[in-house]
C-alpha positions as CSV (number, residue, x, y, z in Angstrom):
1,X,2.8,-7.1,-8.8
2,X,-0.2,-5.8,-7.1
3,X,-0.5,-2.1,-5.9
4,X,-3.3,-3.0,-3.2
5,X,-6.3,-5.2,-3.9
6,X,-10.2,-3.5,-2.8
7,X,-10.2,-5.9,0.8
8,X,-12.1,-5.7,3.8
9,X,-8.6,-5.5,5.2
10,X,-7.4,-2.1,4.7
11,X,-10.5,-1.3,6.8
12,X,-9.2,-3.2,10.1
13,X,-6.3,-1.2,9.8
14,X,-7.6,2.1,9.8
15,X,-9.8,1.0,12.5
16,X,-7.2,-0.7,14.8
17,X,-4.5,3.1,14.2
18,X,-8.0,5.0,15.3
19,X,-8.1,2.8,18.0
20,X,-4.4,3.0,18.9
21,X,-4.1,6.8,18.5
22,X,-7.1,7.1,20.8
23,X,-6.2,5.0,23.7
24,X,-2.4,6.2,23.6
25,X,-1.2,7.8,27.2
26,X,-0.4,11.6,26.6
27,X,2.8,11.1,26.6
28,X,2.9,8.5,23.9
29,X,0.5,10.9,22.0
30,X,2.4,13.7,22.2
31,X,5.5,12.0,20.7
32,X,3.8,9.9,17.8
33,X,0.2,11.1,17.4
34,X,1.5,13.7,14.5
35,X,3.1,10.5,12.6
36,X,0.1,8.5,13.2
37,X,-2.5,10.8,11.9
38,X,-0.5,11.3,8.6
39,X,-0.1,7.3,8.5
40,X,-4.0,7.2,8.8
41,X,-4.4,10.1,5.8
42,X,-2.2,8.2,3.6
43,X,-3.7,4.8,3.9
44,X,-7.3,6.5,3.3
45,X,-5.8,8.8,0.1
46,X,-4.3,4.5,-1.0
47,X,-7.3,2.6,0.1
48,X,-9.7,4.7,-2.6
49,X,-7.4,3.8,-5.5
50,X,-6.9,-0.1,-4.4
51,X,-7.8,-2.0,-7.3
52,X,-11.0,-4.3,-7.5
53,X,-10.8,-7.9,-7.0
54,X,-11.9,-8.9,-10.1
55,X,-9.7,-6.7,-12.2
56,X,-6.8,-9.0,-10.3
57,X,-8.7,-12.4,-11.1
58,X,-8.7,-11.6,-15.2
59,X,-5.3,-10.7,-14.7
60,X,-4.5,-14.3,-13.4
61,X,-6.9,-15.7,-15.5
62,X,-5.0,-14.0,-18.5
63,X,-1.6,-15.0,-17.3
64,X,-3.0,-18.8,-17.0
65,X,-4.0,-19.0,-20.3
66,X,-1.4,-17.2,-22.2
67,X,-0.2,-19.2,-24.5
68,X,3.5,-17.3,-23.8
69,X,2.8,-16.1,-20.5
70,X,4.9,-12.8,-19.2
71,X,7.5,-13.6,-16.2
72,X,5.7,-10.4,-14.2
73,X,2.2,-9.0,-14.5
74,X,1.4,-5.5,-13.3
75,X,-2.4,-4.9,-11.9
76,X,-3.6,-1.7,-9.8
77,X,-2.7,1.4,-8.4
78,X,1.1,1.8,-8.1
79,X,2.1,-1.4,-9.0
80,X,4.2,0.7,-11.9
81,X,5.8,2.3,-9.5
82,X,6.8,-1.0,-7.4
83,X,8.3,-2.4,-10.4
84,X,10.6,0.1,-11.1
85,X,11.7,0.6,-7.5
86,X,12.6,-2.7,-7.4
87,X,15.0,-1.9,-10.1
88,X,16.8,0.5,-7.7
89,X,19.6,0.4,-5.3
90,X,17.9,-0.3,-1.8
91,X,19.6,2.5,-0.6
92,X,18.0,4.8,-2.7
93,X,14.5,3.5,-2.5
94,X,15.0,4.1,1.4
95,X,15.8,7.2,0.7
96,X,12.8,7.6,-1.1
97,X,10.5,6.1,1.1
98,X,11.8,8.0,4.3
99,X,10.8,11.4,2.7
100,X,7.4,10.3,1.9
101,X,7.1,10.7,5.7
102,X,8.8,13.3,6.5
């Protein structure tokens, strides 16, 4: 499990919601732009804790060579957290997840 790998991607998508929240008709901006601007915080507040490349490589690298290798390796920000939420009812991790954007 990864909690988000240092890409050139997360970029593009902070670009392409800037884009789409500025070039939204006023009345789609009215409705979502709210939503959209707390989507675009949270993705910048994730994006500076995604973990570097390399950090994910000698993780793989390590799991390669293990002479017992684990089942599940854990690298990065959050990817705790994924693990145990995967443990939970779905139910309950929906419930979870629909506060965070609240």
């Amino acid at each position: 499990r990864c909690g988000g790998i240092a890409t050139t991607s997360p970029e593009k998508t902070e670009q392409q919601l800037t884009e789409m929240i500025n070039s939204s008709t006023n009345e789609i901006t009215k409705i979502y732009r709210n939503r959209l601007q707390q989507l675009q915080k949270s993705f910048i507040k994730f994006d500076k804790k995604r973990t570097n490349p390399q950090i994910v490589a000698l993780t793989i690298e390590e799991a390669l060579t293990a002479k017992h290798p684990r089942t599940r390796y854990q690298v990065g920000y959050l990817s705790g957290a994924a693990a145990f939420l995967e443990k939970m009812p779905q139910s309950l991790v929906d419930a979870i997840m629909k506060r965070q954007y609240r």
